[in-house]
N, C-alpha and C positions, 0 to 999 in steps of 0.2 A: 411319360413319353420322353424319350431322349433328346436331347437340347441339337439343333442344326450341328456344332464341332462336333459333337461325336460322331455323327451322320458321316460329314465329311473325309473322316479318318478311314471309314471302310468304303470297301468296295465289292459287286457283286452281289453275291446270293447273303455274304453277312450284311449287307447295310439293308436288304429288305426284310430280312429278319431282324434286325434291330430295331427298323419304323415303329414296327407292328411287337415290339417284344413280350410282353407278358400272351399275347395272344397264339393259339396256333391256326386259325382260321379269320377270315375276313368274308362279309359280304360279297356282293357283289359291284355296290357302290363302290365302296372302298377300293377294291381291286379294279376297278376299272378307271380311279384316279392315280392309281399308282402303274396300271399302263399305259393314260393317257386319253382314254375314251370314257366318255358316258353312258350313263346304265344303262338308257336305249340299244346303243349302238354295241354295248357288250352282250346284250340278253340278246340281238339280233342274230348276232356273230352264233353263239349259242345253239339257239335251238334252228337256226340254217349249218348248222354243222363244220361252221368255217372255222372256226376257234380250235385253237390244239389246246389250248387248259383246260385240265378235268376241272369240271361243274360239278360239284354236289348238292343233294339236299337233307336235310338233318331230320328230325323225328315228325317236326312241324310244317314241311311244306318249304322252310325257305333254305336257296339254294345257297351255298358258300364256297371259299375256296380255300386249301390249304396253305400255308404261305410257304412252305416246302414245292408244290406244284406251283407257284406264282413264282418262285426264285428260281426254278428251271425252267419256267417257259420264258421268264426275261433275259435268264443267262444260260443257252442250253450248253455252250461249250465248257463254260466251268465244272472242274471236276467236284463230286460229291463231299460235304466232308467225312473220313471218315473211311471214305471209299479209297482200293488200292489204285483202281486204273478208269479213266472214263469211259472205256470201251468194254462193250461186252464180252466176252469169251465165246458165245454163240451167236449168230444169227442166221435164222431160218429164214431163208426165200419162200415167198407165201406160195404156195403149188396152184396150178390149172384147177380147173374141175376136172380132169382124169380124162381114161377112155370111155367111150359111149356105153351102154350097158345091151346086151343082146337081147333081141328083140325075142317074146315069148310067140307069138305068133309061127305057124307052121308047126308046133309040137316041140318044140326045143328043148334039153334033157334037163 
């Protein structure tokens, strides 16, 4: 693991990806020390839907998180590395559920 001065030098999405460097994934524990909350209160967050980081779970049952997904839910404005611009090129407005559908009643063609 990397020594606290190297920590300190970065900022952003590379110093969490530093913590954790040889790894690409982290529990659940883990990640919820490096938000700030306990496993409880992460796993609550969870499966009540409040949480915006994607949850995974691997071949066995247990859940993990990427730390690509941990570095952008704790830094959503930083841009990607890698990436040319932070903003999309598209975004779709989610649409209604439409017009009603006509009713088959009365013989309708």
């Amino acid at each position: 693991m990397n020594t606290n001065t190297d920590l300190l030098e970065l900022s952003g999405r590379a110093r969490i990806r530093a913590m954790v460097h040889p790894r690409q994934r982290v529990g659940l524990i883990e990640a919820g020390k490096v938000i700030g909350l306990s496993y409880p209160q992460l796993h609550r967050r969870h499966t009540t839907g409040k949480l915006d980081l994607k949850v995974r779970k691997d071949e066995f049952g247990q859940m993990y998180v990427n730390i690509d997904d941990l570095a952008a839910y704790l830094y959503p404005d930083e841009p990607e590395e890698g990436s040319k611009s932070s903003e999309s090129p598209m975004t779709t407005a989610k649409r209604g559920p439409g017009r009603p559908r006509k009713s088959t009643e009365g013989g309708a063609k």
